[in-house]
N, C-alpha and C positions, 0 to 999 in steps of 0.2 A: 441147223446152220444159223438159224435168225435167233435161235433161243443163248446160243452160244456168244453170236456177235453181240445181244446184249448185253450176257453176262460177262462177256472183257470188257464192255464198256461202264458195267455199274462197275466193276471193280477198279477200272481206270478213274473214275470220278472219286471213286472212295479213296485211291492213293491219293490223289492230288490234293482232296484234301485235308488228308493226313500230314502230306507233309507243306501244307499249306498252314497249316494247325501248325507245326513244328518249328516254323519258320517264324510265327508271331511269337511264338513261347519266347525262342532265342532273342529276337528282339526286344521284346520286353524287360527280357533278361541284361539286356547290356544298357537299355534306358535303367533299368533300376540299380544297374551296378554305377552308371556316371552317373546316378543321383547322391548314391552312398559316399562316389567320391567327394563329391562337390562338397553336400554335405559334412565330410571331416576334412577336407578344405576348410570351409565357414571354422566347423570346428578348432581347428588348433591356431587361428588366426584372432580367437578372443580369448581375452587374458581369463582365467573362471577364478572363483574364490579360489580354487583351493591350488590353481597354479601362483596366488596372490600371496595367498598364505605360505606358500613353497619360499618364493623370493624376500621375502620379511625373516622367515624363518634359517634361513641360511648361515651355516655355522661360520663363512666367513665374512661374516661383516664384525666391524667394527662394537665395542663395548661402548661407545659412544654413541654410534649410531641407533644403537638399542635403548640407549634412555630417551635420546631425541623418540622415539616408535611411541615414549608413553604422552608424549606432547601432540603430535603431531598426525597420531593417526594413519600410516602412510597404508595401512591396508583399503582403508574406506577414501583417503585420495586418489591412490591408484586406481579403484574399481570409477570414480568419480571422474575422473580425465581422462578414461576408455582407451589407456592405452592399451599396442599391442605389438607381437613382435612383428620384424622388419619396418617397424616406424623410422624414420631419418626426424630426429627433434632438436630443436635448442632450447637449454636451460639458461635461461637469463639473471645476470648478478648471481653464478651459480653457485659464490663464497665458498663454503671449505666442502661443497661437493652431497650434499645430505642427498638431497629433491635429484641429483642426476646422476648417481649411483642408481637409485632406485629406479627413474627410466631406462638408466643402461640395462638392469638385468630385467627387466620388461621386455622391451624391445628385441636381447637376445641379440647372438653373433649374426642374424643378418640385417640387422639395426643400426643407428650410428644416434649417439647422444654427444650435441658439442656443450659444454661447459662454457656461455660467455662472463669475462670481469672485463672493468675498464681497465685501459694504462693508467700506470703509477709513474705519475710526474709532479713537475714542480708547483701547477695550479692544484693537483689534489693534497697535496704533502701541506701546501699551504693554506689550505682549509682548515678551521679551528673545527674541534669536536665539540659537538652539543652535548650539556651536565643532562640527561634526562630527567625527568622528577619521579617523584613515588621511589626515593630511595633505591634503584635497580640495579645500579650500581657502585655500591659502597665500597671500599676497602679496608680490610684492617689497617690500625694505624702504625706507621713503620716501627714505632718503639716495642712492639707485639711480634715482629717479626726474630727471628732465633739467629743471631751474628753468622751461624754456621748455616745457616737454612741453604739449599741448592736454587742458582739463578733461576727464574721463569723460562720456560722452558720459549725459545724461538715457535714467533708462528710462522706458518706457512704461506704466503701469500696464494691466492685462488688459484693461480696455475699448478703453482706447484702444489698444493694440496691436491687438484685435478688429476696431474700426473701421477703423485704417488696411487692413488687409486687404479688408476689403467694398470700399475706394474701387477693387480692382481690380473689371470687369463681371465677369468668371468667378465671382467668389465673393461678388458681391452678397448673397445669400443667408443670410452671415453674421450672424447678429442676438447683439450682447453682451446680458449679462444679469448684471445685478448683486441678488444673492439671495442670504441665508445660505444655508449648506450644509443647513441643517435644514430648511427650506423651499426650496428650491432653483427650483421651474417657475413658474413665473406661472399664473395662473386659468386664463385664457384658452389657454393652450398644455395645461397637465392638460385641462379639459373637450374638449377634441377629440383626447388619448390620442397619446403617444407613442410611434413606432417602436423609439425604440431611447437608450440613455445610456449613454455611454462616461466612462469614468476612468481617466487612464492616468498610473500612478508617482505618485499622491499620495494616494491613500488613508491609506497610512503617518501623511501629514503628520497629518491628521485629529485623530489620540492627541495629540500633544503641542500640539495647537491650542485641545483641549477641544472641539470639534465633537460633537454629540449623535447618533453615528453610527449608531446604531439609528430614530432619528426620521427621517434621511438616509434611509436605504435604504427606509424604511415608505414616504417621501413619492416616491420615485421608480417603486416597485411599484405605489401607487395612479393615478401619471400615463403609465403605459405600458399600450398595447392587449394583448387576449390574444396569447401568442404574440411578445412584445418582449421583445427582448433588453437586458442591462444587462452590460456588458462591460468588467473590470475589469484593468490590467496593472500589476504591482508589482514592487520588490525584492526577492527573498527573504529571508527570517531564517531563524535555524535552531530545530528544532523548538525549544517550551516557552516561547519567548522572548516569545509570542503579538503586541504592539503596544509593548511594553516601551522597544525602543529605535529607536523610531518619530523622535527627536528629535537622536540621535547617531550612529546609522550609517542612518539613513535607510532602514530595514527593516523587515519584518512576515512575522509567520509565516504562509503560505500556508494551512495549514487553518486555522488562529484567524479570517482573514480572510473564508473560505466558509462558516463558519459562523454568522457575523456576518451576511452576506448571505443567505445560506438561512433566519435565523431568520426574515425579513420576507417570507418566502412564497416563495421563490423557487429552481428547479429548475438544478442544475449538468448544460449539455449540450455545453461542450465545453471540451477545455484544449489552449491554443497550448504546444508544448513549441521554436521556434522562436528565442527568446532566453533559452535553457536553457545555463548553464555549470557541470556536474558538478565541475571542478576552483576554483570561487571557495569558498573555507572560510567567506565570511560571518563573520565575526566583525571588520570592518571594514567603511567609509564606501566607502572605496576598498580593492580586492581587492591582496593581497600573496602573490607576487610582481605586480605589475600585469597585470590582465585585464580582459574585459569580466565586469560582475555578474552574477549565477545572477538571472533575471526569469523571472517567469509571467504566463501571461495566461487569465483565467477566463471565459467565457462563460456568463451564467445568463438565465433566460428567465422569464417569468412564465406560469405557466401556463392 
């Protein structure tokens, strides 16, 4: 009788913890399974090379957009401004659309990229255009031109170049925005805070446009989340020259330029050295002997 009440009792202790045992397994089992989630969570939330390489490589971009790729690098930009999809971003002076095409298809359909230009009115129409130097923009002389030759083709102004892009489905996404530079977001896109705003090669212009670039940068810090990024790529000038000749050789001094931006609250955390040319002397439009230009590209964040 006692040998017996034992022996159901070892074998009760043995079930128990058998399936006591069983019960950790399973556990284990679902912490490791919502680890694996998470982890391709993280996963599909950072852009990798080779989904970089996908989006560059895309047979429906533009044959224009692909020669700009040999200037401009947009594989090593992209991986450099960390973007990712479902970002909500603004591209600033987003001209005929290069830099926010390429956010768009980053960011992907749960994304949104706005395209900002300023209005075109009667103070800008009446601004004379600056001759650059270093010859950059020459033309042939009209006696060279053929009686029959076909008009110049109409440009597009920024919206509408913005637009015609969205009519592809990939970049639906794309939303123009016509804003001063000084006020630059709409309400409605600042009140629900901004990923991220990109500026690339026109900061410069800014100076000799009279833009109130201080008021610029304040309005951009106030419409980005903590933690957003404002991502700025320019021409270099050489030191001292600060925004000076923003209007003739199409340049700006790289510190004058960070400091500009740091004064509106904003933390310098990374610099692309990627479209760096040691040998352009900067003291032209166009480099002598011809080269590509000495550029940078600044990464600031809000804190």
């Amino acid at each position: 009788m006692t040998l017996k009440f034992i022996t159901c009792r070892i074998n009760s202790n043995v079930n128990l913890s058998i399936a006591l045992l069983v019960s950790a397994m399973f556990a284990l089992s679902a912490c490791a399974d919502m680890t694996t989630t998470r982890s391709a969570s993280s996963d599909t939330s950072v852009l990798t090379k080779e989904r970089i390489a996908k989006i560059i490589a895309s047979p429906d971009r533009s044959a224009a957009d692909r020669t700009n790729d040999m200037r401009r690098k947009p594989d090593q930009m992209l991986a450099f401004i960390g973007v990712h999809p479902g970002m909500v971003a603004l591209d600033l002076s987003a001209s005929g659309g290069y830099t926010t095409e390429l956010l768009a298809r980053a960011v992907g359909p749960t994304g949104r990229v706005y395209g900002q230009s300023a209005p075109r009115g009667p103070d800008s129409s009446a601004r004379q255009p600056v001759a650059p130097e270093g010859a950059s923009a020459t033309t042939a002389p009209s006696t060279q031109i053929a009686s029959n030759a076909p008009p110049p083709a109409v440009r597009l102004t920024s919206p509408q170049a913005l637009a015609e892009r969205a009519k592809n489905p990939v970049v639906a996404n794309i939303i123009p925005v016509v804003r001063k530079f000084e006020d630059p977001i709409p309400p409605e896109v600042a009140s629900n805070g901004l990923d991220l705003v990109t500026l690339m090669f026109n900061y410069h212009d800014l100076g000799h446009m009279g833009v109130d670039r201080a008021r610029m940068n304040r309005a951009v810090f106030a419409a980005l989340k903590g933690g957003g990024m404002y991502v700025i790529a320019d021409h270099s000038g050489r030191p001292g020259t600060g925004i000076s000749e923003s209007g003739t050789l199409h340049r700006i001094e790289e510190g004058f330029l960070r400091q500009e931006v740091e004064s509106a609250g904003f933390k310098l955390v990374g610099q692309g050295n990627f479209l760096r040319n040691p040998s352009d002397p900067r003291d032209k439009n166009t480099p002598e002997p011809p080269q590509p230009k000495d550029e940078f590209v600044l990464k600031f964040a809000k804190p």
